[in-house]
C-alpha positions, 0 to 999 in steps of 0.5 A: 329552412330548419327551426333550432333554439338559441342559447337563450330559448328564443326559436331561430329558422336558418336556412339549411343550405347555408350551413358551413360548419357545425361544431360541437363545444358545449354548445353547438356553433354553426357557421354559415357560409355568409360568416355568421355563427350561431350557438344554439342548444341542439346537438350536432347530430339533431341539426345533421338530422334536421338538414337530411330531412330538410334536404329530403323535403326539397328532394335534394337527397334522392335527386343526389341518390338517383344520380350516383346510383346512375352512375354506379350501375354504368360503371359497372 
């Protein structure tokens, strides 16, 4: 889950992994995968951040990393 602000100022928690798409307006639009949008003030780049972090507390990432650099080395 990741804390961003709506337009307005009132915090939101979304639940990362159901991020579609993030669209950079004036705003910032994300799109979740069950339709929802959500504008909220933080820019594209600090909510990709917020999701790598994320991703690297659940051990998303390194588990995704060990598992190319597995194959990398077979292939070679």
């Amino acid at each position: 889950m990741i804390g961003l602000t709506r337009l307005n100022g009132t915090r939101i928690t979304i639940n990362a992994l159901l991020i579609e798409t993030i669209e950079e307006m004036p705003d910032t639009l994300i799109t979740l995968t069950t339709g929802k949008k959500l504008h909220v003030l933080e820019k594209s780049s600090e909510v990709i951040s917020l999701v790598q972090r994320y991703l690297q507390t659940i051990g998303a990432i390194a588990a995704t990393t060990y598992k190319s650099e597995q194959t990398e080395e077979t292939s070679s």
